[in-house]
Backbone bond lengths (Angstrom), bond angles and torsions (degrees), N, CA, C in turn:
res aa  C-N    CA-C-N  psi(-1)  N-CA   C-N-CA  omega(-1)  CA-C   N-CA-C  phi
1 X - - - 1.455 - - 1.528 112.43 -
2 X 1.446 128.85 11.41 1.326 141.02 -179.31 1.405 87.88 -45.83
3 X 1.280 106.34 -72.51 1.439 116.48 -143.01 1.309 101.36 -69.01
4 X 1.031 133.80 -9.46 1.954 134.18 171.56 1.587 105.58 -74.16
5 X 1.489 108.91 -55.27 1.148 121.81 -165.51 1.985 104.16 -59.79
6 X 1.076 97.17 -62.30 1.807 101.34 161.47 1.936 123.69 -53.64
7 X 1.350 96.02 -6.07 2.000 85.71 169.97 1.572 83.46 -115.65
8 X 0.560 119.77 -3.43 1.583 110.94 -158.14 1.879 103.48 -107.51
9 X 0.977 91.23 2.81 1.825 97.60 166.01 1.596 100.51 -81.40
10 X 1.243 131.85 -67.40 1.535 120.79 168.83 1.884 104.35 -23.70
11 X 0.718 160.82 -92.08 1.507 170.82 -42.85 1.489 86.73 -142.83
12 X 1.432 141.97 -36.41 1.571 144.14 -155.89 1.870 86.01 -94.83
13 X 1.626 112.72 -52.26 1.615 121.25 -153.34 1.975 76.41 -91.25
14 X 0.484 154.59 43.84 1.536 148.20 157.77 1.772 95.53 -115.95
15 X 1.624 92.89 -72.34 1.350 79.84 -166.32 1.238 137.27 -93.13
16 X 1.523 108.30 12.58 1.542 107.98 149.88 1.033 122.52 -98.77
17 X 1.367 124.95 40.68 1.776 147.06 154.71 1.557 98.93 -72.81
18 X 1.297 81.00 -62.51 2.013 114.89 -167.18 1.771 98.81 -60.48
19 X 1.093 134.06 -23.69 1.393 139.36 171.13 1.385 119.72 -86.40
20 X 1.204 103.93 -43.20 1.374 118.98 167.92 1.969 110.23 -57.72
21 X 1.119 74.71 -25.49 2.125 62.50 -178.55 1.720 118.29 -95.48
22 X 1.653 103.49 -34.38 0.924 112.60 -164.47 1.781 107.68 -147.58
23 X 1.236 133.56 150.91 1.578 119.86 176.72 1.568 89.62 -127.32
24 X 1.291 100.47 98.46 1.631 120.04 164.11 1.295 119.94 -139.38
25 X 1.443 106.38 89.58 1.385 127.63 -167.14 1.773 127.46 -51.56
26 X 1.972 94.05 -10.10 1.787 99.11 -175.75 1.738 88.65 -101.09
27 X 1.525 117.91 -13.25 1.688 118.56 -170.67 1.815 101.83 -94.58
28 X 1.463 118.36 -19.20 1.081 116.60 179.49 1.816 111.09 -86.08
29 X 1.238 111.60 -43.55 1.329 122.63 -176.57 1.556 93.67 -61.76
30 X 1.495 131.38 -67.68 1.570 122.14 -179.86 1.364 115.44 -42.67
31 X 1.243 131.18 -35.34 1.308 129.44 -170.67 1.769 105.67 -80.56
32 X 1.156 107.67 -47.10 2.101 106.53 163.79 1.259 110.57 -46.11
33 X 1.875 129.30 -47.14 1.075 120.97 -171.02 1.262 116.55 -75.58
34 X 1.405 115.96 -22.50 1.236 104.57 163.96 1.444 128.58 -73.46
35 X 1.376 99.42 -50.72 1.608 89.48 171.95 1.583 130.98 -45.66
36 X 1.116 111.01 -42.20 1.938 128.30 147.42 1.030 100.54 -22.73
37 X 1.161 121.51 -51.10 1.670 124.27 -148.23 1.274 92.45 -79.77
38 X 1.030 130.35 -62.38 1.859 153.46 -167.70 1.837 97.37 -66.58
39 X 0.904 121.63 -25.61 1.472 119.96 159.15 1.214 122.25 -57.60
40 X 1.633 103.22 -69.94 1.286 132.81 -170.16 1.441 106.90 -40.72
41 X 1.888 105.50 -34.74 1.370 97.73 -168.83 1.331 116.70 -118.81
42 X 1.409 116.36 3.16 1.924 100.90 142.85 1.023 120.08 -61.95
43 X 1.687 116.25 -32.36 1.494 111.11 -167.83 1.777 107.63 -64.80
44 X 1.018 121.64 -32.78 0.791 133.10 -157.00 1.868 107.24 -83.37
45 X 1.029 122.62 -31.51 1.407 142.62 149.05 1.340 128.84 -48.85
46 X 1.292 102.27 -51.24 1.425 122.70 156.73 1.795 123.94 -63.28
47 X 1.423 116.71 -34.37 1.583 136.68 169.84 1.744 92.36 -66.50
48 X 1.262 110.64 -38.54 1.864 105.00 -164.39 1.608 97.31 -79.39
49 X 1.252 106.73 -34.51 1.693 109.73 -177.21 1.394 138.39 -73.05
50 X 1.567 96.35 -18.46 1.448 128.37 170.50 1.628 96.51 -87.82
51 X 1.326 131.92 -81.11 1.586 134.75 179.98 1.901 103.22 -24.95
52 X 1.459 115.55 -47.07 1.621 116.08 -167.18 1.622 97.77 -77.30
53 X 1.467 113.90 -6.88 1.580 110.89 164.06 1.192 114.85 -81.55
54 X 1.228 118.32 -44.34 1.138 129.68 177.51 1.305 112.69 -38.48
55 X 1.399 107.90 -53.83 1.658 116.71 -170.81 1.211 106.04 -66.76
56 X 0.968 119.39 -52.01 1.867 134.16 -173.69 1.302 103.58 -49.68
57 X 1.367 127.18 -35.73 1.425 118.12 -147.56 1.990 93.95 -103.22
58 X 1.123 104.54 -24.26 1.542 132.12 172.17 1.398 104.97 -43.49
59 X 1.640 104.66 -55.91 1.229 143.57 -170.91 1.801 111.25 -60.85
60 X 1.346 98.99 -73.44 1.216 102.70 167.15 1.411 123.22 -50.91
61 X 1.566 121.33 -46.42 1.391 110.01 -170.70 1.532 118.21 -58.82
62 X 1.728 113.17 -43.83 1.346 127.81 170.89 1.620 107.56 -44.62
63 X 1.515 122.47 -52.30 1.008 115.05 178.70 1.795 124.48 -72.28
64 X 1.741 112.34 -2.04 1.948 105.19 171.39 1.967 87.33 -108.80
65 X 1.297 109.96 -7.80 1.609 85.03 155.06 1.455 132.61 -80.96
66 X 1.343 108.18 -21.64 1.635 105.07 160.16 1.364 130.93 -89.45
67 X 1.482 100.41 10.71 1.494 106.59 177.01 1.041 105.02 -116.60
68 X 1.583 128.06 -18.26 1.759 120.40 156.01 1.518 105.43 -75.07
69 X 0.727 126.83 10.72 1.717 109.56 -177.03 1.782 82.18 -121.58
70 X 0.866 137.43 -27.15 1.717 128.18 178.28 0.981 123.08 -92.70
71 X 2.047 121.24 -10.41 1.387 121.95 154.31 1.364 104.75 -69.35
72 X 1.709 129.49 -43.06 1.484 125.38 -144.14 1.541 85.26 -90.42
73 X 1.429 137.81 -37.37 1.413 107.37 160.69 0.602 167.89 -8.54
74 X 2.036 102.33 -70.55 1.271 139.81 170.43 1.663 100.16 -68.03
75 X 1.396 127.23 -68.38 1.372 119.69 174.84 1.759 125.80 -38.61
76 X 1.135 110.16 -26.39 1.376 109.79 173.26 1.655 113.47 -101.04
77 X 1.202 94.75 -8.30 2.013 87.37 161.05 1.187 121.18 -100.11
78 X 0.979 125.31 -8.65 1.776 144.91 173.54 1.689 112.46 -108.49
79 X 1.131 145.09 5.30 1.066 142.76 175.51 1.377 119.22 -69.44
80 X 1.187 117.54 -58.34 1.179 132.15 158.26 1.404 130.60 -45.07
81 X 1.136 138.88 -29.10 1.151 146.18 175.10 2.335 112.11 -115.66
82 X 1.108 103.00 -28.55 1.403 114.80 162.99 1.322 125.55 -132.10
83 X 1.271 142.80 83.01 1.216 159.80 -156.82 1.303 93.30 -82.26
84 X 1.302 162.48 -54.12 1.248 168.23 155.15 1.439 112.51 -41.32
85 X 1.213 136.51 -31.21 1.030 126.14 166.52 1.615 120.00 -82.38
86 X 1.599 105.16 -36.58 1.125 118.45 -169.43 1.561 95.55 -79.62
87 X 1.423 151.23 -3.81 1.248 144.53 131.33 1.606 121.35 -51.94
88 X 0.869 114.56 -52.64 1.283 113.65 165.47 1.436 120.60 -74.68
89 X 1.719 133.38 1.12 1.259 120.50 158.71 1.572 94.80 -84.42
90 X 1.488 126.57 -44.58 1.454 114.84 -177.96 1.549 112.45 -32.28
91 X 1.729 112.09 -46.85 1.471 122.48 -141.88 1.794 92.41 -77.28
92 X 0.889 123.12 -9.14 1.534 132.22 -166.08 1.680 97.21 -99.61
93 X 1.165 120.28 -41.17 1.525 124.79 -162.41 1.815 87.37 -79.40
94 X 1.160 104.82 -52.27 1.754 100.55 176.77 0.996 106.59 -35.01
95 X 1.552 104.90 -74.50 1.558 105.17 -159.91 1.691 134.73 -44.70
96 X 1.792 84.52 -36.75 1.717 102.62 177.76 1.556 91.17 -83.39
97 X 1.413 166.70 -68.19 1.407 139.08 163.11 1.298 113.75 -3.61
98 X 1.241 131.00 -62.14 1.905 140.16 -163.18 1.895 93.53 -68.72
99 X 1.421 102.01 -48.41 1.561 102.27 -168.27 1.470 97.05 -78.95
100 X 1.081 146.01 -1.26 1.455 143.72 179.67 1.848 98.14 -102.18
101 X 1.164 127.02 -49.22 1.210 112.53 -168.27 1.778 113.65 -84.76
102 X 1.708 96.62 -9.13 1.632 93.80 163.79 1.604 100.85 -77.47
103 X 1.254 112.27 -50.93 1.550 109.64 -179.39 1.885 120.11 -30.64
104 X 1.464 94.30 -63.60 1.592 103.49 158.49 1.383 136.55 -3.76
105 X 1.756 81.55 -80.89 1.781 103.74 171.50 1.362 112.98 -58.62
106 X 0.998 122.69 -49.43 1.410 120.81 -171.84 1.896 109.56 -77.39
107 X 0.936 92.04 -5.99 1.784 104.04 175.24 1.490 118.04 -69.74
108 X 1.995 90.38 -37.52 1.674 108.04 -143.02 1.619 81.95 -94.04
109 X 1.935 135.46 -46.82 0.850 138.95 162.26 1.912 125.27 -38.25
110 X 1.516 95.66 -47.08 1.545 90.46 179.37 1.858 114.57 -66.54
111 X 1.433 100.50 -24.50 1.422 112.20 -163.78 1.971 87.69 -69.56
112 X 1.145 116.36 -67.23 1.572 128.61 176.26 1.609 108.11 -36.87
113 X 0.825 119.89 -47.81 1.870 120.00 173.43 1.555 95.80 -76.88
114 X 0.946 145.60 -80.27 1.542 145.23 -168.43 2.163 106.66 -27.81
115 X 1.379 96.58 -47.68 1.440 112.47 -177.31 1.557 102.80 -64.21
116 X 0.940 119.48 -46.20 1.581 145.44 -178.90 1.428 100.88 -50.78
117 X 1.311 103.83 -78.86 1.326 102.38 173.75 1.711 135.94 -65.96
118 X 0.816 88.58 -38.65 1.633 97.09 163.47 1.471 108.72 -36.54
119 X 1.648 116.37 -85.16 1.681 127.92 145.47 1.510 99.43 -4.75
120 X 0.785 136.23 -100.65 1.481 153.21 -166.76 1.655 106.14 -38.83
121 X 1.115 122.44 -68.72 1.618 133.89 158.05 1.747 121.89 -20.32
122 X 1.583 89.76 -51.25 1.769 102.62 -172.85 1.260 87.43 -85.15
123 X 1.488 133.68 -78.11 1.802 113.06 170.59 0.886 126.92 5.53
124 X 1.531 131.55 -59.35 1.354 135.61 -141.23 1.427 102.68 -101.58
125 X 1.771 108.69 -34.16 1.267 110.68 -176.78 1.510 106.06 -64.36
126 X 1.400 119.04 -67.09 1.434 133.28 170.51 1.679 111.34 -26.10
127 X 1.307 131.09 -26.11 0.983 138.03 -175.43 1.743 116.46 -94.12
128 X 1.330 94.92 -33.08 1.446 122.36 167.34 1.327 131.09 -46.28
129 X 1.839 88.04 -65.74 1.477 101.56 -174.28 1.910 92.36 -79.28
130 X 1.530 138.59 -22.64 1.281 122.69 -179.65 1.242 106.72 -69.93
131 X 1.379 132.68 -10.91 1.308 112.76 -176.54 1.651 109.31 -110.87
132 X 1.438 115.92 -5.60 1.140 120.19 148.90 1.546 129.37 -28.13
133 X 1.916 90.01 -77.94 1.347 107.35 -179.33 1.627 129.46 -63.04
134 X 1.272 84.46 -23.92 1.744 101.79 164.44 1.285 128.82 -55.06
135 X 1.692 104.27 -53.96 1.381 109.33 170.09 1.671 118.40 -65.50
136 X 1.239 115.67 -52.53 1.946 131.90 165.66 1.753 78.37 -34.23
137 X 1.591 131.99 -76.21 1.452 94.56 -153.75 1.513 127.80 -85.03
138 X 1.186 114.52 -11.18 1.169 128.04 -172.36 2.294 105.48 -77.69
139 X 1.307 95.97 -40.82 1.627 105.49 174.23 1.885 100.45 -65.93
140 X 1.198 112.72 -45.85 1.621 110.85 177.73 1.742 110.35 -61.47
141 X 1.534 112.33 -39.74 1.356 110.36 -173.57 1.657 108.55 -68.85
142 X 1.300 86.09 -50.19 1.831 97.16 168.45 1.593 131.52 -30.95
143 X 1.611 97.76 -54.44 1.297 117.70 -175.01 1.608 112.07 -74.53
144 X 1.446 106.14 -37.35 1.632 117.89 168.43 1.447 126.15 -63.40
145 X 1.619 123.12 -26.16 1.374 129.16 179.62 1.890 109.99 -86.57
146 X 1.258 107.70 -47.72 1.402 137.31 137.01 1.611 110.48 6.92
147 X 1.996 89.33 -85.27 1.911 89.84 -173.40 1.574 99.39 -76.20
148 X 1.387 137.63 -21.95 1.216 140.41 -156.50 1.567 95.98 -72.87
149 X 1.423 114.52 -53.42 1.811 137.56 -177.86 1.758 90.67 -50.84
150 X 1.158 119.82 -39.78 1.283 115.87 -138.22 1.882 90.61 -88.88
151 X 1.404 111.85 -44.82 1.728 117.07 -163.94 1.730 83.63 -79.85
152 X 1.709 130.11 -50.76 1.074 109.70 177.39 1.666 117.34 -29.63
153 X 1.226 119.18 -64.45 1.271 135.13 -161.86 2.031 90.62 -47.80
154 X 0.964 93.87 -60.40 1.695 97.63 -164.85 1.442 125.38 -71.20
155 X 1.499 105.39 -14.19 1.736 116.11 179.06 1.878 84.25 -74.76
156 X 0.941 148.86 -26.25 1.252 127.04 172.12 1.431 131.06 -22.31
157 X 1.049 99.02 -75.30 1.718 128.56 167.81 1.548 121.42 -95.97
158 X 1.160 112.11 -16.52 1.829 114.22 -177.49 1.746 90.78 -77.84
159 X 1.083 137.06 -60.76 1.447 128.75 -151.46 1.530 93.44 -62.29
160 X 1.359 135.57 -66.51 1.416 108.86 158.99 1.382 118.58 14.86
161 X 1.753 79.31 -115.90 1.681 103.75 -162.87 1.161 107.47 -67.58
162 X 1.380 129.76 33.19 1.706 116.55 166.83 1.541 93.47 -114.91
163 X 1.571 130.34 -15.94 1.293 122.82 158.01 1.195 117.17 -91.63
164 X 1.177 133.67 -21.34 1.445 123.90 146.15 1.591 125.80 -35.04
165 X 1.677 116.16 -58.37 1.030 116.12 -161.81 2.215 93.68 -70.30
166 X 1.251 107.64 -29.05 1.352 103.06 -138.58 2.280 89.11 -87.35
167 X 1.597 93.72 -16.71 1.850 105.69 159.07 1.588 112.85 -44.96
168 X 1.413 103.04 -62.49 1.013 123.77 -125.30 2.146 91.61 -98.90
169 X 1.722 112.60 -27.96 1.368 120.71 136.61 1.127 123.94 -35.91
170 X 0.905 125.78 -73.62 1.873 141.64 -159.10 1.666 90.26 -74.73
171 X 1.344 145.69 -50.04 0.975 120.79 178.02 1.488 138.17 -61.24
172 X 1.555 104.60 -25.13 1.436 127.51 176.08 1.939 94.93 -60.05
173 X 1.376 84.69 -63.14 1.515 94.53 -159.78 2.082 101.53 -62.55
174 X 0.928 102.87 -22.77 1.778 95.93 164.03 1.406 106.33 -72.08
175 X 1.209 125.94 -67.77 1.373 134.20 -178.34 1.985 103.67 -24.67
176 X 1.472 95.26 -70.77 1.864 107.70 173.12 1.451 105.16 -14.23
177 X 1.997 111.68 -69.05 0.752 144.09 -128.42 1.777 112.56 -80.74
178 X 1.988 106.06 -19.43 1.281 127.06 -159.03 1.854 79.61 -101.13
179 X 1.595 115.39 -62.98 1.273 102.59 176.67 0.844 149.34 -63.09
180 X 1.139 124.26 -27.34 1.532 137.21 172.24 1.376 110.77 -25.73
181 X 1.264 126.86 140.28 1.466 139.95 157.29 1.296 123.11 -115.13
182 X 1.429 111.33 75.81 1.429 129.22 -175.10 1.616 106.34 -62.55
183 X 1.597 129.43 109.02 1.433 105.05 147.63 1.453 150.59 -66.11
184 X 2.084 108.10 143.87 1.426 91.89 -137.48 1.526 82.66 -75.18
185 X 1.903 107.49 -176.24 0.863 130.81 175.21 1.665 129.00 -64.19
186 X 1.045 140.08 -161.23 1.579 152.11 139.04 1.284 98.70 -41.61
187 X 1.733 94.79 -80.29 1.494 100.81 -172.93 1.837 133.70 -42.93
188 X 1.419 100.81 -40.80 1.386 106.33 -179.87 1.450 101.55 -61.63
189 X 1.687 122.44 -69.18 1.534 105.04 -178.59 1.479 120.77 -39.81
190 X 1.073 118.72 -50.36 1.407 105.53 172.10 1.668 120.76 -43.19
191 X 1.510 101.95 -62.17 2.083 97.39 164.70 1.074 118.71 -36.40
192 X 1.658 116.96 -33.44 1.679 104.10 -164.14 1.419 99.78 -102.07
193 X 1.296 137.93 -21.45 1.354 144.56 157.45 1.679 110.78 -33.84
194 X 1.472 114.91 -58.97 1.089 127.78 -169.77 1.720 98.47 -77.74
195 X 0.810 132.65 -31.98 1.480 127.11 -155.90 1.789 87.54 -89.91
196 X 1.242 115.19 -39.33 1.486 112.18 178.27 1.459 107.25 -45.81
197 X 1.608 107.91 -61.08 1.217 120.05 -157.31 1.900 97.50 -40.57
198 X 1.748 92.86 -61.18 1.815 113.46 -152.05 1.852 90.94 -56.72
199 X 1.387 114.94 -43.72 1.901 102.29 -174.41 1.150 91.84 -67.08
200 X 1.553 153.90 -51.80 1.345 127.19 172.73 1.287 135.16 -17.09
201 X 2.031 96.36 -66.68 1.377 114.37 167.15 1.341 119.23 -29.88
202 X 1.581 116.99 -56.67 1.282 128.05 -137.21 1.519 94.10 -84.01
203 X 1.650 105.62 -47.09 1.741 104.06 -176.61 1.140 114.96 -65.16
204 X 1.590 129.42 -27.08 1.504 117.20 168.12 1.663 125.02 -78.23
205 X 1.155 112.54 -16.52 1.570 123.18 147.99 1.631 101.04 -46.38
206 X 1.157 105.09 -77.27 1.613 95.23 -169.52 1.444 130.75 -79.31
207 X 1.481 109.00 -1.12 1.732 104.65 129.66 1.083 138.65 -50.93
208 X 1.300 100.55 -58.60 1.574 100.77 175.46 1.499 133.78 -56.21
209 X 1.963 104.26 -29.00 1.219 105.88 166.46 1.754 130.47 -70.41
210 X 1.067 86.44 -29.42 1.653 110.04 172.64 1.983 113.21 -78.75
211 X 1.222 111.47 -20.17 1.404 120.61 155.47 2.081 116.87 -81.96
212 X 1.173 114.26 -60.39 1.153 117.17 175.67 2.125 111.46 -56.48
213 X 1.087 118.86 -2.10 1.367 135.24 -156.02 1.913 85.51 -101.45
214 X 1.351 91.75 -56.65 1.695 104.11 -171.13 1.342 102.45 -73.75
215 X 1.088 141.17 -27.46 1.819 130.85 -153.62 1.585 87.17 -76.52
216 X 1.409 123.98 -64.62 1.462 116.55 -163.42 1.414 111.56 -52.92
217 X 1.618 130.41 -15.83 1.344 120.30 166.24 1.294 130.85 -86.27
218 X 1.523 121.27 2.66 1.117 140.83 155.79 1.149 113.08 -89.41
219 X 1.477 133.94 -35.27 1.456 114.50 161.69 1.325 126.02 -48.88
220 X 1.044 117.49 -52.24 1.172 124.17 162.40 1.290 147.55 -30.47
């Protein structure tokens, strides 16, 4: 974790810049995650740069193993007939032996830092994404107590005057409702057409009864 602890000194002098100006605990937490973020991904650049050693050095060794097996060849097919040369193919196979077993070490070392970091990499991510989700819930809880604080504050006096206003509606709109002079319909003239007709009906019915009532007292 060296190497976290050394990027990760920016991350303290960042964000007590960011404190220093202002204490806004959803603007301070975004600004860590980013810097996290900006960690996360040199390291991670650095993990690719170490691994492309890896390969290289992979690379190289394969390549002084085919060049020790093609000096000790050559020295044992020429020995016999050039002894001087075939010393000097030995002296070449050495050398690429010495340059292969430094290769090695530095193989076996890059492989040990790569592992390291890797370890270290997934750490950071895992740590990453927890403080991610932390902030996502803690900014949602925030924002929820927030509007809750906020209508608390206002049901004080709003429940009032929101039945006031909604009184003081409904009475207008009754009032409208008494004056209005709607014209009637089709249909209604027709109701009142007919209803004319039938009280017609009805009062000359009761003429007539009130006539037929009188005739027998004139017969008389």
């Amino acid at each position: 974790m060296k190497l976290f602890k050394k990027l990760a000194v920016s991350v303290n002098s960042r964000i007590d810049a960011v404190a220093d100006r202002f204490e806004n605990r959803e603007a301070l937490s975004s600004a860590y995650i980013r810097e996290y973020e900006r960690i996360v991904a040199k390291a991670k650049v650095r993990l690719a740069q170490v691994d492309n050693e890896v390969v290289r050095l992979k690379r190289s060794s394969r390549d002084l193993d085919n060049k020790i097996k093609l000096w000790t060849e050559r020295a044992r097919r020429i020995h016999g007939s050039d002894e001087e040369k075939a010393l000097a193919c030995v002296a070449r196979m050495v050398k690429c032996e010495e340059s292969r077993k430094q290769v090695l070490q530095n193989l076996e070392d890059a492989r040990k830092l790569k592992n390291r970091m890797t370890r270290d990499v997934d750490h950071i991510l895992k740590k990453l994404e927890a403080h991610k989700r932390r902030h996502q819930n803690l900014t949602g809880r925030q924002a929820c107590a927030e509007a809750v604080h906020a209508m608390q504050d206002a049901d004080t006096g709003l429940e009032t005057d929101i039945d006031d206003l909604f009184t003081r509606w409904e009475t207008d709109v009754v009032a409208s409702e008494l004056h209005a002079e709607l014209p009637a319909s089709d249909d209604d003239l027709l109701d009142q057409e007919f209803d004319a007709t039938e009280q017609e009906q009805a009062l000359r019915m009761t003429l007539e009864e009130i006539v037929a009532i009188d005739k027998p007292d004139k017969e008389k």
